[in-house]
Phi, psi and omega in degrees: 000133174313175166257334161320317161309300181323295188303291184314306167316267174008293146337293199303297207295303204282345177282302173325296188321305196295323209258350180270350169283308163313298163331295215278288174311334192269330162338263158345267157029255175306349181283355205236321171294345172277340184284295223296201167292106167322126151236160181297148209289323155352290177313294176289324165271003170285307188324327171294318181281325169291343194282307163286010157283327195271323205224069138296134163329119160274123169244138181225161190236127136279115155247150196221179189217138177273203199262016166246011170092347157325078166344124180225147182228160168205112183252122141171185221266134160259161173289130134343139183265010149285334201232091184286356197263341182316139118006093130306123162234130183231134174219130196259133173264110188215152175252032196270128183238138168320151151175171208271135160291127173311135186278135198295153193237134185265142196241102142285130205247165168254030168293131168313152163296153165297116144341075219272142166229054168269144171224140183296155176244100193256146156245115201223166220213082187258119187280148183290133190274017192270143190259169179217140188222154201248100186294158172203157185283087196254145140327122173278117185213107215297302190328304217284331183294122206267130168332139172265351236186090182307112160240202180231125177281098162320071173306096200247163169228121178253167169230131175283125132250124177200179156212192202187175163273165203095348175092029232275142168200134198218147197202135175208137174251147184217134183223135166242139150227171172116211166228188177260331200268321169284287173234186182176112174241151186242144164245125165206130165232188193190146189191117134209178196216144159225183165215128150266188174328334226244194191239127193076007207255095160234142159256140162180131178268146173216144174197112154257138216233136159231119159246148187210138180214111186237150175238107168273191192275357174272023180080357190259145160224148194254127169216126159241178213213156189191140175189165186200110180270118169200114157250153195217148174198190192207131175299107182260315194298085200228099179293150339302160171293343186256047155271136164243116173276147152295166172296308193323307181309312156298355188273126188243128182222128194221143169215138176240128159268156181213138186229127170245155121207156190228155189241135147208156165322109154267002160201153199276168173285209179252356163260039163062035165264163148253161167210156145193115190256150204223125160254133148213140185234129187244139181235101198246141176223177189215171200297338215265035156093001222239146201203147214193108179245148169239120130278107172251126189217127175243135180198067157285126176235144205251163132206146202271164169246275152214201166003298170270341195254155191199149168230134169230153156218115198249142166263144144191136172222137202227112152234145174241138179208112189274157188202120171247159193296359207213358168182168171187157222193148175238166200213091193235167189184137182205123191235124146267111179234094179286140185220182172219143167224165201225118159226146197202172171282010168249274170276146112292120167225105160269125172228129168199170173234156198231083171304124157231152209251135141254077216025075172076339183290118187274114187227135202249084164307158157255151165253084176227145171182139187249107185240130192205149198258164159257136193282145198049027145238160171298339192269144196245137169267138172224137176207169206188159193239038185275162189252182187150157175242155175215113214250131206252155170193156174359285177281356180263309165304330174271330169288326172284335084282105173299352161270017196298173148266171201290154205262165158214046147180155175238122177233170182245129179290107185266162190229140177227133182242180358024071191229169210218144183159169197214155172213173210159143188240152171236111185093202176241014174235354172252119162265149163197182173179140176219165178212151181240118169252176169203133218222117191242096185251154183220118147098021167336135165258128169224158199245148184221141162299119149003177177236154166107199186281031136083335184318317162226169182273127155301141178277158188207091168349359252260151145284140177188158170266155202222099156268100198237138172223113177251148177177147211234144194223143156216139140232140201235131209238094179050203161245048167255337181206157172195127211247170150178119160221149193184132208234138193228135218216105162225162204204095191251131170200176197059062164267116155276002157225012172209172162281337160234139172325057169305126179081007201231119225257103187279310177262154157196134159235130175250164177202136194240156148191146184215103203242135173234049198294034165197137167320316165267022174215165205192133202238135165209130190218172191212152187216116131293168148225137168228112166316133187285163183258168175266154184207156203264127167306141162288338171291281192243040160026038154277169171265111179255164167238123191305178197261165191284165176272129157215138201232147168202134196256155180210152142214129197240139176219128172243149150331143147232313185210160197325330181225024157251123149212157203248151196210140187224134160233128174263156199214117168064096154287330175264017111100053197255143248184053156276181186220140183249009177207132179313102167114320171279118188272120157312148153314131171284218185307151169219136148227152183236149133218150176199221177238175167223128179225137171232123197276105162228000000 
């Protein structure tokens, strides 16, 4: 309630009180005037008209103001104390007029809003996309890989052509038929020769490749593999240089054949195995008459148990049977290594043992190996206790060196390892990994010259320990740059059948790029340095060490026309005469150019 309301009651209540108290008395009054004498009414008004001439009413006015500044009057009569009979009147006065309150009016400015620059603290728990895969040593076979993506299968065909200096020609054909879904056979051949400077020092290669791969409707996939090899060369190293040989004599020819074929699974069954098992049989001869047949049979089968747990089991049988004009021996070697593995988001784990039969020698390898991630990084640690063979032969010993003699004996290298190492990506363009090993070999081969002009080598057997640390960089841009370098360090010692690691590369670093800035052009260039290995003087039967080696390679291939392109490769830029097996000299600077014409 206002206080002016307040004020007004107030007033009404003291005028009532006064005029009902006036009442009581004008009673009274009259009780006491009636006893005494009437006088006449003549008598009486006049005395009333004199009396209200004489004894006027004092009227008084109050103003007051309420608490909005409104003028309030409030008027009245007080009676004369002569005359108790008179009229009280009280009458009020006010100037307050109703009206509504101003409504407040909103002023819009053309000022921008305030920024907020608070930011909420969002947390997100994104899980690692890194996967842990246990590597093994498999065949590469691009062809198995099943599309991600419908695309139209291309049969596409090129032809290589070039020349060079060294007297150097070189043709290399690559032909597809087929479809993607069903089958797909690839043909590729190649033929090139070059000569150097030296007396005997010519090369020249031939290899036709047939791969074929079909998929039937059971989920199976199928590859055979059909291929032919045949290199010629000549001992040109030989001391002093002014001994003369025929060619003929120096002429060296390895021909190799390979018949494959393999079975796999593209999806696992329904009692959850993969498999695949690979036949091959391979047939290597040499000019002298010398021969080597290999049957290889690989046959791993997986199975799942459950989410985490796998059981493999691998097979492999390598029998060999070497035959020369003057002996001959066979070289068989079978390994079963059944394991169980365990995967989970902390570790990978595989344990297994590896029985092997090594021409009848009974030997009980280990298979263990541990991989576990760091938390909140990338890097994954890995480490293993494992056993193994390494199965040598004619032709696997004449591709590591081609200057060898005829062997007149074959052993297989057992290995026993103990290593350690980590791999890890940084970003989405850097990869990397390295590892520290320890390496226990039984039956090593290392090569020493002949005594006499040296031209070619004896094999020598030997046991030793290896201490090797390696480790590897890559970066990669898309398929616009691709970096790659990696370096190898071994430290051999406790030989046991020579004084030194003859023929065995204690350092070595390489380094790739493969730069693509346009579409049609492509820069690739490759560069090593190699610590020299040791070799037995034929003079003073001492241990030397060859001088390091260091190459550097370039190619460049561009566009010319839609299916035309033209490519120059240079070879050994620094035109650097090392020798990487003792008595034998590299080519020096080479160059190539030619065309790529492609049926598309």
């Amino acid at each position: 309630m206002k206080p002016s309301s307040i004020f007004l009651i107030v007033l009404l209540l003291i005028g009532f009180t006064t005029d009902a108290t006036a009442q009581r008395k004008k009673k009274t009054v009259k009780a006491k005037k009636t006893a005494t004498t009437k006088k006449s009414a003549a008598t009486r008004k006049k005395k009333k008209s004199v009396a209200s001439g004489k004894n006027t009413a004092k009227q008084k006015t109050t103003q007051t103001q309420n608490t909005k500044g409104e003028s309030l009057s409030v008027s009245y009569t007080v009676p004369s104390s002569q005359d108790s009979s008179s009229t009280k009147t009280v009458i009020i006065t006010s100037a307050f007029k109703p009206s509504l309150q101003n409504a407040a009016k909103i002023n819009f400015t053309a000022a921008t809003g305030i920024n907020d620059s608070t930011r909420l603290p969002l947390t997100y728990k994104v899980p690692s996309s890194n996967l842990f895969f246990l590597y093994q040593p498999i065949p590469l076979k691009p062809l198995a890989l099943p599309s991600d993506s419908p695309m139209v299968w291309k049969n596409s065909h090129q032809v290589k052509l070039g020349a060079g200096n060294l007297n150097t020609f070189m043709g290399e054909g690559k032909f597809n038929f087929g479809d993607i879904r069903n089958s797909v056979t690839q043909i590729e051949a190649g033929y090139i020769r070059s000569q150097g400077k030296l007396y005997a020092q010519q090369y020249s290669k031939f290899n036709l490749d047939v791969l074929n791969h079909f998929t039937s409707k059971q989920n199976l996939e199928w590859t055979s593999r059909a291929s032919f090899n045949s290199n010629t060369r000549y001992r040109y190293g030989f001391l002093p240089s002014s001994l003369t040989y025929p060619k003929d004599q120096l002429q060296l020819v390895y021909n190799t054949l390979l018949l494959e074929v393999g079975l796999k699974n593209s999806a696992p069954t329904a009692s959850k195995i993969n498999f695949n098992p690979v036949v091959q049989f391979n047939r290597f001869t040499n000019a002298d008459n010398a021969g080597e047949n290999n049957l290889i049979l690989n046959a791993p089968v997986q199975k799942e148990l459950t989410s985490q747990f796998a059981l493999q089991l691998a097979f492999q049988a390598d029998l060999a049977n070497y035959k020369t004009n003057v002996n001959a021996w066979k070289n068989n070697l079978m390994v079963l290594a059944p394991s169980l593995k365990y995967r989970s988001n902390a570790f990978n784990l595989e344990a297994g043992i590896r029985p092997s039969w090594d021409n009848s020698a009974f030997n009980l390898l280990p298979n263990l190996i541990l991989q576990t991630k760091l938390s909140g990084t990338s890097l994954q640690l890995e480490a293993g206790f494992q056993g193994s063979f390494s199965k040598n032969s004619f032709r696997s010993l004449a591709k590591f060196n081609p200057w060898i003699a005829l062997p007149n004996a074959i052993k297989n290298t057992r290995m026993i390892e103990q290593f350690i190492g980590f791999k890890g990506n940084s970003g989405n363009h850097f990869s990397y990994n390295a590892r520290l090993a320890y390496r226990q070999l039984r039956d090593q081969p290392l090569f020493v010259n002949q005594l006499g002009d040296g031209k070619s080598f004896d094999i020598i057997y030997s046991n030793m320990n290896v201490f090797q640390l390696a480790g590897e960089l890559n970066y990669a841009v898309q398929e616009k740059l691709t970096f790659t370098t990696g370096a190898q360090y071994n430290h051999f010692s406790k030989i046991s059948a020579t004084t030194d690691a003859f023929g065995l590369i204690p350092l070595e670093l390489t380094g790739a790029v493969i730069w693509k800035p346009l579409s049609d052009l492509q820069i690739k260039s490759e560069i090593f340095y190699r610590n020299g290995s040791l070799y037995r003087d034929n003079f003073s039967l001492a241990s030397k060490r060859l001088s390091p080696a260091a190459d550097l390679n370039l190619g460049i291939e561009f566009g010319v026309l839609p299916k035309l392109n033209a490519w120059i490769q240079m070879n050994n830029i620094f035109n650097n005469v090392y020798q990487r097996w003792n008595q034998y000299s590299v080519f020096g600077f080479n160059v190539l150019g030619g065309v790529v014409y492609s049926f598309q």
